[in-house]
C-alpha positions in Angstrom: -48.6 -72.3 -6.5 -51.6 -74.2 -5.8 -52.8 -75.6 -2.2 -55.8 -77.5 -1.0 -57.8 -76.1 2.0 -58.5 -73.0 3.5 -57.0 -70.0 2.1 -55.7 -67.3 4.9 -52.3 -65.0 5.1 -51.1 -67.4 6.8 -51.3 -70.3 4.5 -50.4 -67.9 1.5 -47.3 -67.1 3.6 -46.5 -70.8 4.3 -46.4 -71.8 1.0 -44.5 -68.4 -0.3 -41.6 -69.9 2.1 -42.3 -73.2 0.9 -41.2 -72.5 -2.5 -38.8 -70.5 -1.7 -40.4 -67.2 -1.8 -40.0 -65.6 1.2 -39.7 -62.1 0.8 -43.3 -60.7 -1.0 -45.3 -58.2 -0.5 -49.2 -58.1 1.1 -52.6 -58.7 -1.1 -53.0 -55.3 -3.1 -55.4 -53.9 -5.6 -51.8 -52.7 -7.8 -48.7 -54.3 -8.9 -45.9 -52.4 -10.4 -44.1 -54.8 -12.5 -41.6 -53.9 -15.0 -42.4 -50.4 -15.0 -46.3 -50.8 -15.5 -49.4 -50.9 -13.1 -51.2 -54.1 -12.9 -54.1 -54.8 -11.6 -54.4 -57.6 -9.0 -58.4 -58.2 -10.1 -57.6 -58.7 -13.4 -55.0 -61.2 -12.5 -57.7 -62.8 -10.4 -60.4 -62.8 -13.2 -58.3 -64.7 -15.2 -57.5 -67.3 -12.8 -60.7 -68.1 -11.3 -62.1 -68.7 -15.0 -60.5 -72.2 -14.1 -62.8 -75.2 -13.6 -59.9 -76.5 -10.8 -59.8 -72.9 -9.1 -61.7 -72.5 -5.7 -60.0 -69.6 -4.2 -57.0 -67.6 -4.9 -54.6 -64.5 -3.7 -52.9 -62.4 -5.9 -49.4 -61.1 -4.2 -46.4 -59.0 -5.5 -42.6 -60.9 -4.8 -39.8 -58.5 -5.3 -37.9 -59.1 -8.4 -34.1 -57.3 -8.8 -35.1 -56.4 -12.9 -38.8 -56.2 -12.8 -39.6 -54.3 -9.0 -42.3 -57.2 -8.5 -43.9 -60.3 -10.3 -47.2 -61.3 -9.7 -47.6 -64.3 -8.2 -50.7 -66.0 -7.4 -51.1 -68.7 -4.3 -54.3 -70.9 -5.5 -56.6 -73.0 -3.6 -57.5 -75.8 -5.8 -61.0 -77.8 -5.6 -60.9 -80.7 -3.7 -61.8 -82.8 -6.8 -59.9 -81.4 -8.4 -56.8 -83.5 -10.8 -53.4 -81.3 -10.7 -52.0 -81.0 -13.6 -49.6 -77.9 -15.2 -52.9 -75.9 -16.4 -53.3 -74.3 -12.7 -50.6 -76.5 -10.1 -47.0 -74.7 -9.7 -44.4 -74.4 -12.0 -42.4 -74.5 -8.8 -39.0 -74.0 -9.9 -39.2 -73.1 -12.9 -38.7 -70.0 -14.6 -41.7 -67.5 -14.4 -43.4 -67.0 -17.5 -43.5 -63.5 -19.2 -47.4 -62.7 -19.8 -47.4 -59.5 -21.7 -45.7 -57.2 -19.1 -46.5 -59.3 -16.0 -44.5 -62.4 -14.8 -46.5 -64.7 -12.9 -46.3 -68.2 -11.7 -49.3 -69.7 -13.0 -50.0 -71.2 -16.1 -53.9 -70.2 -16.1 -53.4 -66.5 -16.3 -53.0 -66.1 -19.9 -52.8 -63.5 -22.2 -51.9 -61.8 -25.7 -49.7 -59.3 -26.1 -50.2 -55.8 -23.7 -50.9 -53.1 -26.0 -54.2 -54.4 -28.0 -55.4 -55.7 -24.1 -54.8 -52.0 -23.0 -56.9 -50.2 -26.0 -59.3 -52.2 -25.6 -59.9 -51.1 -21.6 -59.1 -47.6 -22.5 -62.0 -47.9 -25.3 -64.0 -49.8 -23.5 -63.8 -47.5 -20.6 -63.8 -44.1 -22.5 -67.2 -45.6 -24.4 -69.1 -46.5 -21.3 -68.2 -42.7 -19.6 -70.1 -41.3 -23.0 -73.0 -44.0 -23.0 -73.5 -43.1 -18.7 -73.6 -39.7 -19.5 -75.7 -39.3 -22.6 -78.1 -41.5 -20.6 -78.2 -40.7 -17.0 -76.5 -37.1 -17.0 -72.6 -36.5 -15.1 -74.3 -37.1 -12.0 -74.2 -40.7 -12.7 -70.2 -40.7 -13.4 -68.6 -42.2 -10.8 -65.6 -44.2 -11.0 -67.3 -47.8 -9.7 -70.4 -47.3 -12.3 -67.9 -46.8 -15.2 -66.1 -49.4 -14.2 -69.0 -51.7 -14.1 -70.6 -50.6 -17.3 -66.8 -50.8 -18.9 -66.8 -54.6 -17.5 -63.2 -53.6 -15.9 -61.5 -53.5 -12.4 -61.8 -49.6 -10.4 -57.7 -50.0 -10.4 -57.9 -50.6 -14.3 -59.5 -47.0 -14.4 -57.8 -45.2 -11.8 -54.1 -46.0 -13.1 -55.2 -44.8 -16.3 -56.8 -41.4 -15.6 -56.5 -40.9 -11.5 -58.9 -38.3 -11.4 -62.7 -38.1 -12.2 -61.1 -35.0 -14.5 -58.6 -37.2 -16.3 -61.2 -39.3 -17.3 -64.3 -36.6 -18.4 -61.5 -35.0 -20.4 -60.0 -38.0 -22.0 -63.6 -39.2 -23.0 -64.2 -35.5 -24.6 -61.1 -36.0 -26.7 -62.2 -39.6 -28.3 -64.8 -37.5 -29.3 -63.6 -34.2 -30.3 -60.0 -34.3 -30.6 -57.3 -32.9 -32.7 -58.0 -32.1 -36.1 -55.7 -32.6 -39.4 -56.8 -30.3 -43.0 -55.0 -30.8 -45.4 -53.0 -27.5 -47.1 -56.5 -26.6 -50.2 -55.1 -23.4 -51.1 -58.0 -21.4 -49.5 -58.7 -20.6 -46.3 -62.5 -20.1 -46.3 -62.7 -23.8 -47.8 -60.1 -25.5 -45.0 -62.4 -23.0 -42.5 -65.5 -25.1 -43.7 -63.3 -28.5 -43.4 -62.8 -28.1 -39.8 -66.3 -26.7 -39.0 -67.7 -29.7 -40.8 -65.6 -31.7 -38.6 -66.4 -30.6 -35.7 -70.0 -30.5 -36.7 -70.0 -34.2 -37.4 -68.1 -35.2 -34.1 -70.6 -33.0 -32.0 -73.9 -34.4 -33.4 -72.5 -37.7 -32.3 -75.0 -39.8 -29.7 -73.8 -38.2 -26.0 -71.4 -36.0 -27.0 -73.4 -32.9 -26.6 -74.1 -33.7 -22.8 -70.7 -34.9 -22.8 -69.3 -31.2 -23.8 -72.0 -30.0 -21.5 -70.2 -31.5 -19.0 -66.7 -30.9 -19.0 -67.4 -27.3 -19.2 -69.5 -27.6 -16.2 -66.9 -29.7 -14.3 -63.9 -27.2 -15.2 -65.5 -24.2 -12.9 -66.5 -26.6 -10.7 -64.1 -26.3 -6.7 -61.1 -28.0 -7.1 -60.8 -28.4 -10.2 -57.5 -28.2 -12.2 -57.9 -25.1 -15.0 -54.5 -26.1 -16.7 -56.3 -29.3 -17.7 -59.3 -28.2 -19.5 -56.6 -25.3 -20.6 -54.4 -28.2 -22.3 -57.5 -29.8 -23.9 -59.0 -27.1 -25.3 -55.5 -26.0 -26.7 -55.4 -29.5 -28.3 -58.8 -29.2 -30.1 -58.2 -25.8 -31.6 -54.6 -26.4 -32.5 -56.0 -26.8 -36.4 -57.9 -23.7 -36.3 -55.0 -21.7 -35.1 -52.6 -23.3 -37.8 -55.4 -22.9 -40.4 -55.7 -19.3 -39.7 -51.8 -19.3 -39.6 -51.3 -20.7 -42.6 -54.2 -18.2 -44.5 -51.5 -15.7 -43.3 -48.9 -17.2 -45.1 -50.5 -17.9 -48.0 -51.8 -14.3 -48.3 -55.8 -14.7 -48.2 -56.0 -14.0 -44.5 -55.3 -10.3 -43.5 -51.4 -10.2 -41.3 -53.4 -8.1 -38.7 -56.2 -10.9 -38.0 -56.5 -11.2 -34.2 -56.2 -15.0 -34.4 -56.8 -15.8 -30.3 -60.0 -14.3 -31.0 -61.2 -15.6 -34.1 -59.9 -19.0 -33.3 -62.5 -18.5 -30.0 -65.3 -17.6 -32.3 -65.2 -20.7 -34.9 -64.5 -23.0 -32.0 -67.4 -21.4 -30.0 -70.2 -20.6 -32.0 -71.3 -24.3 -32.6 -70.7 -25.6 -28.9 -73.1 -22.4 -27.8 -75.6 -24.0 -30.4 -75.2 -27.2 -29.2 -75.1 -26.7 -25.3 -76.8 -23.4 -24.4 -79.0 -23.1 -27.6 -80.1 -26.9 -27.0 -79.9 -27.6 -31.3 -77.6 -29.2 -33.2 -75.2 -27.6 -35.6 -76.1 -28.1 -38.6 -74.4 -27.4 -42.3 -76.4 -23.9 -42.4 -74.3 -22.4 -39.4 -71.2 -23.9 -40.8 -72.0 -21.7 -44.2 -72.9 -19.0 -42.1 -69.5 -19.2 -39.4 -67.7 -19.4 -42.5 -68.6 -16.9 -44.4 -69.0 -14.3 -41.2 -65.2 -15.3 -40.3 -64.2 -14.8 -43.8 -65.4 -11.2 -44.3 -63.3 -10.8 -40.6 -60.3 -11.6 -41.4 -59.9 -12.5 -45.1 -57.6 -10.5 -47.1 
């Protein structure tokens, strides 16, 4: 819909009715639509990149399959020339734009999934560029935001907590493993040292570390989380050391909780309390140390 003049609730609501639209929801920062969260700034972003556009409101109609479609009431220049670029489709069909319907033929874009990996990567990389440079006291939800070149809302419905987000950034860095079966356990040991080793001497990630370990005692916060994640990035040690057992070179009697806490450990106290970086000598020495342990 587009309009010339002033732009109010008013108006907006005026030419809703005027279309035909009467029943729609107020100006918010989220739209559920088809069962996904979208973001009325990004909506706007799009829009405004318009030569025609002066002003513009984003609002949700109710839709019987979709919940809501996005609509967006636009105030065009006043030398502006309509044309089918940014004036109504008024009765036609809405458009399908990845998962959002809207009513304006500006507002386009590709398909939803690459658009969403590329805000989750371009969010998770600017949390582990603000803290390598400015420490977790600079993490806040409106500087990653800004640094990620995304809306707040595009953050908060992917990871609604400060937590989420710390946690999810950790485990782009240092996530789940995969070692393949080599027949020995002291040389798949060394695979997933070196691994880790690699991912920790990364640019931020040692602060990074630094602070999700700091964040999970602080008040409030949710243990289970950091539980989950740390049950994630040791899930290859465990099975390593599981499968040593099966194989017959790692002793049936091996406490594995503990040893598993030992390799996973013994570079992150390097790294964070030690202040060095892990280097291949302590992965030969972790190796061999947990060898004589528990090898057969």
């Amino acid at each position: 819909m587009a309009q010339r003049g002033p732009l109010d609730a008013d108006t907006a609501r005026h030419l809703m009715k005027a279309s035909g639209s009467e029943d729609f929801h107020q100006v918010k920062d989220v739209i559920v639509t088809g069962g996904e969260n979208v973001a009325s700034q990004e909506v706007e972003g799009a829009l405004r990149g318009h030569p025609d556009v002066l002003d513009l409101a984003v609002v949700g109609r109710p839709h019987p399959q979709w919940g809501e479609t996005v609509v967006a009431v636009v105030v065009l220049r006043p030398e502006s020339s309509p044309s089918t670029s940014c004036v109504p489709r008024s009765r036609r069909r809405p458009r399908k734009v990845g998962r959002m319907a809207v009513e304006q033929g500006q507002a386009r874009r590709g398909p939803g999934r690459p658009r969403q990996e590329h805000v989750t990567g371009a969010v998770l990389d600017a949390v582990v560029a603000l803290v390598a440079e400015h420490g977790m006291g600079a993490l806040t939800m409106d500087a990653v935001a800004a640094r990620a070149g995304v809306s707040k809302p595009a953050v908060y419905r992917r990871w609604p907590t400060k937590q989420d987000l710390v946690i999810a950034a950790a485990e782009s860095r240092i996530g789940p493993l995969t070692v393949p079966d080599m027949g020995d356990f002291r040389a798949e040991l060394r695979a997933v040292l070196t691994a880790r080793m690699e991912a920790y001497r990364r640019p931020g990630v040692d602060r990074l570390l630094a602070g999700v370990i700091g964040a999970s005692a602080e008040e409030g916060a949710v243990r289970e989380a950091f539980h989950a994640y740390t049950q994630r990035v040791t899930s290859e040690t465990r099975h390593v050391l599981e499968r040593g057992i099966a194989r017959g070179d790692v002793r049936a009697d091996a406490d594995l909780a503990a040893a598993t806490t030992l390799i996973a450990s013994s570079l992150v106290f390097r790294m964070v309390a030690e202040q060095r970086m892990p280097d291949e000598a302590l992965v030969e020495s972790v190796a061999e140390l947990i060898g004589r342990a528990v090898s057969v």
